[in-house]
Backbone bond lengths (Angstrom), bond angles and torsions (degrees), N, CA, C in turn:
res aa  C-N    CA-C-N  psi(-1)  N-CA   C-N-CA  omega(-1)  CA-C   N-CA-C  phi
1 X - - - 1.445 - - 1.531 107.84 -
2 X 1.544 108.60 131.81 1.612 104.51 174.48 1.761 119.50 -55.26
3 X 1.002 105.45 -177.18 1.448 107.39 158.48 1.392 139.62 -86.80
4 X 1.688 99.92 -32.93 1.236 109.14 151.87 1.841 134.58 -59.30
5 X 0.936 102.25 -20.55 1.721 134.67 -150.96 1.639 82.13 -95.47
6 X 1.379 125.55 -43.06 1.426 114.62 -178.86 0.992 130.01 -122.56
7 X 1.452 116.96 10.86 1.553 138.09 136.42 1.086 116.18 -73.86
8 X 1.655 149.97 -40.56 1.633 147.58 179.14 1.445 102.97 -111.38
9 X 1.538 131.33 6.10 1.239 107.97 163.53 1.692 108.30 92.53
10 X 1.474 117.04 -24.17 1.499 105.06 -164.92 1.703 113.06 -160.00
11 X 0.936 136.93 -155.70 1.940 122.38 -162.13 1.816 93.02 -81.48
12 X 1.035 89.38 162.14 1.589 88.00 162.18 1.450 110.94 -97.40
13 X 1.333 147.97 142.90 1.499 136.40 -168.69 1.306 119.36 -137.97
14 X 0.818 139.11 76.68 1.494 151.77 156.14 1.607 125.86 -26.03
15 X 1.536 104.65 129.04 1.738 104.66 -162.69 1.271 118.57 -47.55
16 X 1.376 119.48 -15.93 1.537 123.08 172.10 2.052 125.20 -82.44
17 X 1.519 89.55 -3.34 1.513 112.66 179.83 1.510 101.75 -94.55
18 X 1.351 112.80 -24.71 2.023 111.22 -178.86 1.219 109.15 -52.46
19 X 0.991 138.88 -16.95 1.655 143.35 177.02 1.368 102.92 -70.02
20 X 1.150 129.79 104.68 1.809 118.79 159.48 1.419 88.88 -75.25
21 X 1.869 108.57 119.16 1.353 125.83 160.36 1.607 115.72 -86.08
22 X 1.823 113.75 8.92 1.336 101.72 -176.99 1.363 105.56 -85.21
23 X 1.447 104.82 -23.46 2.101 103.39 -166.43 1.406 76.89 -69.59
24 X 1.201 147.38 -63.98 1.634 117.86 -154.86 1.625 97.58 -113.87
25 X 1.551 103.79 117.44 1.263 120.37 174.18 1.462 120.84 -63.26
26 X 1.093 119.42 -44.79 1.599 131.47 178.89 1.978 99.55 -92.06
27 X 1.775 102.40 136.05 1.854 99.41 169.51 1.605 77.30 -80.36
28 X 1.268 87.79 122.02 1.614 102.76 146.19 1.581 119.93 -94.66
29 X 1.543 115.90 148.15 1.299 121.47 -178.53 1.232 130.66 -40.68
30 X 1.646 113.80 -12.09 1.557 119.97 -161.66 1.831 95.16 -111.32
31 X 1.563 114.69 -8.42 1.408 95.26 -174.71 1.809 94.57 -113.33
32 X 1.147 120.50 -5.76 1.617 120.48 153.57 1.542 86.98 -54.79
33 X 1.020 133.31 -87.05 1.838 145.17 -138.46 1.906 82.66 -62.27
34 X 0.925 126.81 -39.59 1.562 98.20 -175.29 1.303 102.75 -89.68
35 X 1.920 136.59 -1.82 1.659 104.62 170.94 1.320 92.61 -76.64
36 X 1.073 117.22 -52.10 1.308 131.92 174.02 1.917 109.05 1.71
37 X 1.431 85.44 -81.08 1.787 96.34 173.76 1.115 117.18 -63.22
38 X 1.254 138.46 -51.48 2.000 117.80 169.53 0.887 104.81 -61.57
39 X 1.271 142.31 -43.38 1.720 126.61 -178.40 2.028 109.09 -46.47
40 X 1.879 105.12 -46.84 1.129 89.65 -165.22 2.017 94.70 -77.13
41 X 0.758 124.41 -1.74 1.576 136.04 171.78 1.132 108.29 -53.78
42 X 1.418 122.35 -72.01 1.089 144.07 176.24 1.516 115.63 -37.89
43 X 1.109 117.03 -58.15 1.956 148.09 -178.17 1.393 99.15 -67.08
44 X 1.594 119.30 -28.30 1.346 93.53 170.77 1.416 121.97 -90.81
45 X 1.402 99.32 -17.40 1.723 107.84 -164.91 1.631 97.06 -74.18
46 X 1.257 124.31 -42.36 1.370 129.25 170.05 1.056 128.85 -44.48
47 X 1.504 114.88 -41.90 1.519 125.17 156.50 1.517 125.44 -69.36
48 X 1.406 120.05 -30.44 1.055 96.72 162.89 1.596 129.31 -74.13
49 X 1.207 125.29 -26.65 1.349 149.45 161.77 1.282 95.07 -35.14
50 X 1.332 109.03 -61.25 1.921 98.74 -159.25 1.691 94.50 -87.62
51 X 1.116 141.93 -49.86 1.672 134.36 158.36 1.671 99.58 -13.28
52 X 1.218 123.56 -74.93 1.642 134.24 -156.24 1.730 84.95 -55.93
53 X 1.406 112.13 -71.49 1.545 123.06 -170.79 1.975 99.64 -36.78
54 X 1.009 103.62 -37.85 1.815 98.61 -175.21 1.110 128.56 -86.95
55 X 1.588 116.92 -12.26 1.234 128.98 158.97 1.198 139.83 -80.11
56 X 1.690 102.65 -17.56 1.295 116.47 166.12 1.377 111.97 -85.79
57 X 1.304 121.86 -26.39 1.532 125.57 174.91 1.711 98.30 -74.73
58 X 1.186 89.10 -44.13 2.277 73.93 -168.54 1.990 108.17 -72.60
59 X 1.167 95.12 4.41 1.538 92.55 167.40 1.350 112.00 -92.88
60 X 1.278 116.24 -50.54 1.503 125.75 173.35 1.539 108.68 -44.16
61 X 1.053 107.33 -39.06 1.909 111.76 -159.92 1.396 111.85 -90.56
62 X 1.517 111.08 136.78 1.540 102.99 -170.28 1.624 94.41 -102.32
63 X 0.921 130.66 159.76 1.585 135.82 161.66 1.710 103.42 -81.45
64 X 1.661 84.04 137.56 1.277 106.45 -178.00 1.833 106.81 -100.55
65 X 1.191 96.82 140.12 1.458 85.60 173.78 1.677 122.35 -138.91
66 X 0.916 109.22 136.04 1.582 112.05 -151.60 1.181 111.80 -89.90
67 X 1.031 151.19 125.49 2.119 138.18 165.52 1.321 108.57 -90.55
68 X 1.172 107.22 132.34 1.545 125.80 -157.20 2.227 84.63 -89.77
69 X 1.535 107.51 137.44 1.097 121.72 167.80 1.540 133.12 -59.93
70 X 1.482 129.93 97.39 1.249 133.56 173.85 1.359 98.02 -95.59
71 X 2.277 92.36 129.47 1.390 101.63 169.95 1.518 105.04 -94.44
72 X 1.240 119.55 155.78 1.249 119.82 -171.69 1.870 108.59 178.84
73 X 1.250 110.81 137.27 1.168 106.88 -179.24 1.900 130.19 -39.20
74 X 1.007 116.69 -14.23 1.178 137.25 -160.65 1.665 107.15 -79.96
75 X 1.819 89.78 -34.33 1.227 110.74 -175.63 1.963 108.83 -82.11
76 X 1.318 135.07 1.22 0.878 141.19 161.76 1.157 131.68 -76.96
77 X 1.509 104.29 126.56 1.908 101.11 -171.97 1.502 94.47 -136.30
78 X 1.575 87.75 129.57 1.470 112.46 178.64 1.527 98.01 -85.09
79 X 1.449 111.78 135.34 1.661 124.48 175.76 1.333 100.90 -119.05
80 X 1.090 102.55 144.06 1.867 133.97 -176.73 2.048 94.92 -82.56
81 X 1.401 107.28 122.69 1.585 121.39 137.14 1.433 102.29 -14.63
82 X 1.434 114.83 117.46 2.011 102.63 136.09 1.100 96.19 -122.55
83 X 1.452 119.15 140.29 1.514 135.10 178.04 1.729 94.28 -75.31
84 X 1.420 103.65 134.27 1.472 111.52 177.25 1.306 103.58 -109.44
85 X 1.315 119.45 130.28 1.481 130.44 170.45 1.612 119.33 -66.88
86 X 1.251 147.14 122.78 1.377 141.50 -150.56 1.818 101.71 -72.21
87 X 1.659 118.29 28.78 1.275 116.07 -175.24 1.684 96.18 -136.43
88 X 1.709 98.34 3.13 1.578 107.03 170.87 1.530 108.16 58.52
89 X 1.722 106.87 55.73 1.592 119.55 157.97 1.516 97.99 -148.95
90 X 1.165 95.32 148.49 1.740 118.15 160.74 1.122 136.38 -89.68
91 X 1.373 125.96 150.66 1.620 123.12 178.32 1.823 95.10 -78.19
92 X 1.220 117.52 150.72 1.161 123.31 174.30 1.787 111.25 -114.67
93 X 1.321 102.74 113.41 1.698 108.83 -169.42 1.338 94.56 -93.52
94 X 1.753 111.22 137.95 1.322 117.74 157.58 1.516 104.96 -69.71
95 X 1.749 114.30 160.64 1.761 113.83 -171.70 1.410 96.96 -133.50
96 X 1.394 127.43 -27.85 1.505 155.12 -170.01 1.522 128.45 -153.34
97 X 1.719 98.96 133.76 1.760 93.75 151.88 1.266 99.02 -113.17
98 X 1.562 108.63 135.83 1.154 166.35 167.81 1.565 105.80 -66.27
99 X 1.192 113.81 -83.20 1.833 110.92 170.38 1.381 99.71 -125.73
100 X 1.448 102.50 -152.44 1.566 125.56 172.57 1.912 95.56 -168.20
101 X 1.035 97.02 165.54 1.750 124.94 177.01 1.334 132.81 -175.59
102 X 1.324 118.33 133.80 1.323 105.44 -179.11 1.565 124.71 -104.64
103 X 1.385 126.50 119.64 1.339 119.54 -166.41 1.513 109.87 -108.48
104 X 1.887 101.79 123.04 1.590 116.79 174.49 0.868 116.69 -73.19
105 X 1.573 117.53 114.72 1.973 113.95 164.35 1.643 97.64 -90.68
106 X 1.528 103.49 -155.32 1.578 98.38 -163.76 1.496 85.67 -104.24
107 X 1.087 132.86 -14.95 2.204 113.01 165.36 1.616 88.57 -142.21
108 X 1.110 116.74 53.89 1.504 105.04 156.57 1.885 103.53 -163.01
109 X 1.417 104.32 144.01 1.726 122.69 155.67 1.164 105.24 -73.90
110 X 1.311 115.49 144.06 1.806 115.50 163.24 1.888 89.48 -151.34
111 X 2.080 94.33 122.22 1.000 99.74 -168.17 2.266 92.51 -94.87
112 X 1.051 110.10 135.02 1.527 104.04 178.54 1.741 94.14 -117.01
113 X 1.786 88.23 165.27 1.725 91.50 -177.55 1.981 81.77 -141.11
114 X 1.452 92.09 158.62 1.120 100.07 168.19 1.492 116.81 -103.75
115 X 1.566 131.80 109.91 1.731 115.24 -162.90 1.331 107.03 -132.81
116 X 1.546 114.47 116.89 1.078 113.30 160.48 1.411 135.73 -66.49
117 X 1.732 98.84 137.00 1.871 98.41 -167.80 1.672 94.66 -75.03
118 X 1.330 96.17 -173.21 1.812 124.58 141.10 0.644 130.81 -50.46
119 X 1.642 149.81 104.62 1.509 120.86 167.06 1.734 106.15 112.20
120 X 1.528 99.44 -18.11 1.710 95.82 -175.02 1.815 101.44 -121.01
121 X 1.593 98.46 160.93 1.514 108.59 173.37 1.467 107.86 -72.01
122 X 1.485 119.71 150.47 1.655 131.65 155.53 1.678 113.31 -33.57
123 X 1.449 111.64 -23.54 1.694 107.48 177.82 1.444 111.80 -83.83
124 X 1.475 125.75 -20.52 1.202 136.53 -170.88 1.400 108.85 -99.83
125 X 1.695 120.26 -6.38 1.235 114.61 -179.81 1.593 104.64 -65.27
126 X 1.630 109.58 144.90 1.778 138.84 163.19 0.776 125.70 -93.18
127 X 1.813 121.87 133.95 0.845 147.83 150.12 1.348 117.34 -46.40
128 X 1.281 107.63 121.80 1.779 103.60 -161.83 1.893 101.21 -143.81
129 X 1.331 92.97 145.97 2.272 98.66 178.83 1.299 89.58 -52.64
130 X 1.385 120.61 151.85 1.522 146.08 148.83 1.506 100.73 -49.24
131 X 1.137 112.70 -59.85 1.893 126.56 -168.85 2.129 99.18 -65.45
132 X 1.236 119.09 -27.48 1.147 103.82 175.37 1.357 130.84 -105.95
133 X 1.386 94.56 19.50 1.628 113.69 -174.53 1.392 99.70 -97.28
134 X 1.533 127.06 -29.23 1.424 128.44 -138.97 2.003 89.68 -97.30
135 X 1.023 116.85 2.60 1.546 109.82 -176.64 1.908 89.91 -100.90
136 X 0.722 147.45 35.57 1.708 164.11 -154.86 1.361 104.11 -163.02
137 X 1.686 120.96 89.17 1.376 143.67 147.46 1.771 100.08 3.00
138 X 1.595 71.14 -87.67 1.769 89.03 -170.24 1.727 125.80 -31.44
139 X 1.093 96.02 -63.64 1.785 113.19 168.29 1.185 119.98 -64.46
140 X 1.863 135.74 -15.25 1.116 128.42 170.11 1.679 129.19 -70.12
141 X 1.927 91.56 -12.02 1.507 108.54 176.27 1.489 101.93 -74.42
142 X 1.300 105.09 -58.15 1.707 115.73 -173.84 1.335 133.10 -37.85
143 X 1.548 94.42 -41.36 1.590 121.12 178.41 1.881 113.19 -82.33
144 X 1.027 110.96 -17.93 1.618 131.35 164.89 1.484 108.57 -64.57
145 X 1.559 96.10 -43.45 1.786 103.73 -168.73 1.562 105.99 -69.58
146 X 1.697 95.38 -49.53 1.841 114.13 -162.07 1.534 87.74 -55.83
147 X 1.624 124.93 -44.20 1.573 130.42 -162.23 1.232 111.86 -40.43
148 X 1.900 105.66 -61.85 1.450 118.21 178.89 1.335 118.39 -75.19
149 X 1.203 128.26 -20.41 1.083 122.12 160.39 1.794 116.34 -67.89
150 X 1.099 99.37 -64.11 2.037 84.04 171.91 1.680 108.13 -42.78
151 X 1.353 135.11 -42.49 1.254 130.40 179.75 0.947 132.09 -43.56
152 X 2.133 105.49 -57.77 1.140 117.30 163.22 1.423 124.04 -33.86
153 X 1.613 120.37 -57.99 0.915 137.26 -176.13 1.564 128.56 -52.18
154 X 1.597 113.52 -55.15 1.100 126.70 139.51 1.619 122.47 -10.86
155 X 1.548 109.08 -83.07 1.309 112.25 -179.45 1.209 131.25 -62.49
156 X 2.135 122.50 -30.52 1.546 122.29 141.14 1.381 117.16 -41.70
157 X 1.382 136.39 -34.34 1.102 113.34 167.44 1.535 141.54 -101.34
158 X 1.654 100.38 -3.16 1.288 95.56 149.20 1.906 120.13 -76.35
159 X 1.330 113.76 -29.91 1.382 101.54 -178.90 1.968 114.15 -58.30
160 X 1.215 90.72 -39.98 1.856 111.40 178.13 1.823 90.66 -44.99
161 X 1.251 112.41 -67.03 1.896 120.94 -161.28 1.376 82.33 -40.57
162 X 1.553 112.12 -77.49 1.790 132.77 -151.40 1.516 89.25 -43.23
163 X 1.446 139.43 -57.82 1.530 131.73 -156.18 1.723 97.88 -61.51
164 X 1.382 116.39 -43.54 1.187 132.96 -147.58 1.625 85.34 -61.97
165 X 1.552 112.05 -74.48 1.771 134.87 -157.14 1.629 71.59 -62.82
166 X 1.306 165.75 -87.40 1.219 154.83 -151.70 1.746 116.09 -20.46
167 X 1.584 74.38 -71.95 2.056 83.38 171.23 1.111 133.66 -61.97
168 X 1.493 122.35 -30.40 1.259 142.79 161.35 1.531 97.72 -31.36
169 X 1.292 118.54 -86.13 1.763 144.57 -177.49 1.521 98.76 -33.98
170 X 1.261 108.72 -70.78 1.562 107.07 -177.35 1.494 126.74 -50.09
C-alpha cells in the first residue's frame, strides 16, 4: 500500500491521470492534439508569469558595473617602516601642525594643537595639550614656528589698532 493510499484513504492521482483512458480504449490522434494544447496552454501562461516576475525584478535591480584592473606603476604604493616594539606597539611621531587654538575654562588657558601623527590620514589628525607635545623633538621646532607666527600676528595687529585710534584723533 502507498503512503498516500493510507494516509487519504484512496489512489493518489496526478493531473495527467484526470483523463479516464477507459471510455476510450485506443489514444486516438485527436486526444494526443488536445494534451497537446493545454500543455502548450499551460507553457504559455507560465511564461508569461515568469516574463511579468522579470520585469518587476529588472526594475528593482540596478546594474552593477565592474572596472576591470590595470596594473601600472601608478598603482604602486611605497609604505613607510614602523618600528615594532617586541610588545607589538609603536611610538607615534607627530609629522605636522595642522592648527592651533586656545581654549578658556573659567581659571585656566589651555593651549591645544592640532598634530598629525605617522602613519595616519589628515582626517584622523588630534587634538593634542601644547604641554604634551613639547617632550617630542620633532614638534618642539614646529611649535617655535606656530609661536612666532601667532606673535607676528599679534603685533600686525596691534600696529593696524595703533594706525587706526591714530586717525580716528586726527
Amino acid at each position: 500500500m502507498d503512503p498516500y493510499e493510507a494516509l487519504y484513504g484512496r489512489k493518489y492521482h496526478t493531473p495527467l491521470n484526470w483523463y479516464e483512458l477507459k471510455d476510450r480504449e485506443v489514444l486516438d490522434p485527436e486526444l494526443i492534439q488536445e494534451v497537446e494544447e493545454k500543455i502548450q496552454v499551460i507553457q504559455n501562461n507560465l511564461k508569461a508569469v515568469a516574463d511579468k516576475q522579470k520585469s518587476y525584478t529588472d526594475l528593482k535591480r540596478k546594474k552593477i558595473e565592474f572596472q576591470r584592473y590595470r596594473s601600472g606603476p601608478s598603482n604602486i604604493m611605497t609604505l613607510e617602516k614602523i618600528e615594532v616594539q617586541p610588545d607589538l606597539t609603536y611610538e607615534e611621531e607627530p609629522v605636522q601642525i595642522l592648527a592651533h587654538e586656545v581654549k578658556q575654562l573659567r581659571n585656566k588657558t589651555i593651549l591645544l594643537i592640532k598634530v598629525l601623527l605617522r602613519n595616519h590620514k589628515v582626517e584622523k589628525a588630534m587634538w593634542e595639550r601644547e604641554e604634551d607635545m613639547r617632550n617630542h623633538q620633532d614638534i618642539v621646532a614646529m611649535i617655535r614656528v606656530l609661536e612666532g607666527a601667532i606673535r607676528w600676528v599679534d603685533r600686525t595687529a596691534n600696529i593696524e589698532a595703533d594706525s587706526l585710534a591714530k586717525a580716528d584723533i586726527g
